[in-house]
C-alpha positions as a LaTeX table, in Angstrom:
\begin{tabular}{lrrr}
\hline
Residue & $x$ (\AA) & $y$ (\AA) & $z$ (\AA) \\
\hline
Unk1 & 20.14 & $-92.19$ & 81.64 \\
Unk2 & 16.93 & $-90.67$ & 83.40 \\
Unk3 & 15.30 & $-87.39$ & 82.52 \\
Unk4 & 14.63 & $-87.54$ & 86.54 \\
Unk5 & 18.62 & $-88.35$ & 87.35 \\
Unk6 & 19.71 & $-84.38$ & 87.61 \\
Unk7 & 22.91 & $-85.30$ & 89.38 \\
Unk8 & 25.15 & $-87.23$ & 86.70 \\
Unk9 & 26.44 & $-85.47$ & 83.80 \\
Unk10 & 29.01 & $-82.37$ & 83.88 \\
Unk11 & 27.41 & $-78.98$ & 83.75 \\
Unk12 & 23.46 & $-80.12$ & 84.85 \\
Unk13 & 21.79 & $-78.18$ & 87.07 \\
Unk14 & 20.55 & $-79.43$ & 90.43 \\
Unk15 & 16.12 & $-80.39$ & 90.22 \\
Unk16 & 14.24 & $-78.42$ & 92.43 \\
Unk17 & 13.34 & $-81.33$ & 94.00 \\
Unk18 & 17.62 & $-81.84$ & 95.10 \\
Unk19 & 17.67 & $-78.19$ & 95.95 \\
Unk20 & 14.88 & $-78.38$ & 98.26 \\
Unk21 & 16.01 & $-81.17$ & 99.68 \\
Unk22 & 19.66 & $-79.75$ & 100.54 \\
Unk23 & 18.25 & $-76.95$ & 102.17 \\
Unk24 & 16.54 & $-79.05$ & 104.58 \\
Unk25 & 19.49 & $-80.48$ & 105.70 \\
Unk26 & 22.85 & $-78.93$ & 104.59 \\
Unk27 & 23.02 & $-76.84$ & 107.38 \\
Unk28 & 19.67 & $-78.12$ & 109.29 \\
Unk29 & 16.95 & $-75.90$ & 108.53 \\
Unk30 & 16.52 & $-73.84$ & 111.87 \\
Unk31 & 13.03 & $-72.26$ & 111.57 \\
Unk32 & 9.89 & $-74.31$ & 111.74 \\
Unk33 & 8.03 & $-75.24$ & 108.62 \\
Unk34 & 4.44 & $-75.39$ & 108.09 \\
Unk35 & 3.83 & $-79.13$ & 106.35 \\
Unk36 & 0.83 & $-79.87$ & 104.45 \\
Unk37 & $-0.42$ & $-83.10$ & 103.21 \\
Unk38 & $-2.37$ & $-84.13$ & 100.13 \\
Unk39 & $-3.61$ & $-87.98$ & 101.07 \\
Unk40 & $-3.92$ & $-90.41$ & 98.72 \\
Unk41 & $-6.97$ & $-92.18$ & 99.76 \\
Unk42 & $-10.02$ & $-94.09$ & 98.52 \\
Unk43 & $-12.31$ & $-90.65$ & 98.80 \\
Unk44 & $-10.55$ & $-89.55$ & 95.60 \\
Unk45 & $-10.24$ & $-85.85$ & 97.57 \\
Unk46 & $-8.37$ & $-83.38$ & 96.24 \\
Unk47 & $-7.93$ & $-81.60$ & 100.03 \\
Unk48 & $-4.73$ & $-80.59$ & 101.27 \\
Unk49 & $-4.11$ & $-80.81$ & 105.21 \\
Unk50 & $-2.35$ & $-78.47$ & 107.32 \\
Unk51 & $-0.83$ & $-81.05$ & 109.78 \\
Unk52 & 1.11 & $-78.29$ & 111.58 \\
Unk53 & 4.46 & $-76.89$ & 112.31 \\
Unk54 & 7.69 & $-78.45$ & 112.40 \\
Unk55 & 11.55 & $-78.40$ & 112.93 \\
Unk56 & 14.12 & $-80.46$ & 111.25 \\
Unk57 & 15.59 & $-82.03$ & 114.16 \\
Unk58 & 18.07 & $-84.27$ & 112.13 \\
Unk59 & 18.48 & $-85.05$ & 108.55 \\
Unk60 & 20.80 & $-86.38$ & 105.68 \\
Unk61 & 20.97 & $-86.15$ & 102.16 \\
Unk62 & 21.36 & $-89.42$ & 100.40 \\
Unk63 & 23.74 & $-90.44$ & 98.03 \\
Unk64 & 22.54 & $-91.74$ & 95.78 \\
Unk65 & 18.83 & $-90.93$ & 95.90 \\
Unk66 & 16.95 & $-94.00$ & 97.56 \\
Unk67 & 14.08 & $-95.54$ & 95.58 \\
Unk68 & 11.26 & $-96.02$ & 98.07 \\
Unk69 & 7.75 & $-96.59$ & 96.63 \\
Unk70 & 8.72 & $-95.81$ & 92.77 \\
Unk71 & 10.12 & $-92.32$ & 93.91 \\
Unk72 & 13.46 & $-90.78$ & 94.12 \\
Unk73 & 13.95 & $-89.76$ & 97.79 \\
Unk74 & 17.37 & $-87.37$ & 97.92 \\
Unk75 & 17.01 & $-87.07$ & 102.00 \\
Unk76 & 16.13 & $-88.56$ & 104.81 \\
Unk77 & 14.57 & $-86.17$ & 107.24 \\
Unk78 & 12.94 & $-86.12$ & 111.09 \\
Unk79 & 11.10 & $-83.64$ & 112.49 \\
Unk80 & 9.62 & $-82.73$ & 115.80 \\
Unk81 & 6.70 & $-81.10$ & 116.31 \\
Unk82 & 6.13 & $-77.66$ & 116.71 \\
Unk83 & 2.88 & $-76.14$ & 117.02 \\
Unk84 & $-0.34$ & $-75.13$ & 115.07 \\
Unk85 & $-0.59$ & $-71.87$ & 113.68 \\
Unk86 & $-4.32$ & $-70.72$ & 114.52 \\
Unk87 & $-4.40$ & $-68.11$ & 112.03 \\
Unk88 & $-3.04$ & $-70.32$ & 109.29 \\
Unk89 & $-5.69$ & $-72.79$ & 109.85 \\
Unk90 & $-8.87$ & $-69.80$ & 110.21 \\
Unk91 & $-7.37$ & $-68.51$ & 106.46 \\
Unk92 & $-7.17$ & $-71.55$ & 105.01 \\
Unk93 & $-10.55$ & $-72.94$ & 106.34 \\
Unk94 & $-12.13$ & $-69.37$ & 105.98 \\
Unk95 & $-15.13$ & $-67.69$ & 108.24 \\
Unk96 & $-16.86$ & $-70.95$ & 109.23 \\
Unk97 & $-15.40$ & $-72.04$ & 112.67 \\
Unk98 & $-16.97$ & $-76.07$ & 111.93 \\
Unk99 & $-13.61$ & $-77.09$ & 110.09 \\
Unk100 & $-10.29$ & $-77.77$ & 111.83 \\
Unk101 & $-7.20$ & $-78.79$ & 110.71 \\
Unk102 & $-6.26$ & $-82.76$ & 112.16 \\
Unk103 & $-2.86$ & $-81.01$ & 113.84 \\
Unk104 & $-5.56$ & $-78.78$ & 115.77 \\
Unk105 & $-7.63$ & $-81.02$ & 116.52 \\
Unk106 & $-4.75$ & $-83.37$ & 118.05 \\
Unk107 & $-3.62$ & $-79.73$ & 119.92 \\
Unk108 & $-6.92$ & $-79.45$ & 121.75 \\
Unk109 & $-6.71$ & $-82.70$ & 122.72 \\
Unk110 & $-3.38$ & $-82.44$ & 125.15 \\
\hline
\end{tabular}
């Protein structure tokens, strides 16, 4: 048995991980979401991406988990795009106007 595997056994507690993940989809989470990315990439960056805002538009929980890449995946979710959240991106990149989130970029575009 896996320390990861938190839904066998009687009496354990759900990760944070299958919490998470039920409240994206057990009822469908209604508000948008700000997502962020950290990229796993050859420039060995530690830089975390504000790639916008977005709505669950359908989801399930999977049962069990699905092992895709060497991870434990407890839903599968899709979203649609929202939006960009200007002032999210001006905190996060702070007073210098040269940096732009890629959602923002890909806003001024259309």
């Amino acid at each position: 048995s896996s320390s990861n595997n938190n839904s066998s056994g009687a009496g354990s507690k759900p990760s944070l991980r299958d919490r998470a993940a039920e409240a994206l989809v057990t009822p469908p989470q209604k508000e948008p979401i700000a997502i962020f990315a950290l990229p796993k990439n050859a420039m060995q960056t530690s830089d975390i991406y504000y790639i916008g805002h977005w709505k669950v538009s359908d989801g399930k929980k999977l049962i069990p988990p699905k092992q895709i890449k060497g991870q434990a995946r407890q839903t599968h979710v899709k979203f649609q795009f929202i939006g960009v959240d200007s002032a999210l991106v001006r905190a996060m990149n702070g007073p210098s106007d040269k940096n732009t989130s890629i959602a923002e970029e890909e806003e001024s575009k259309s």
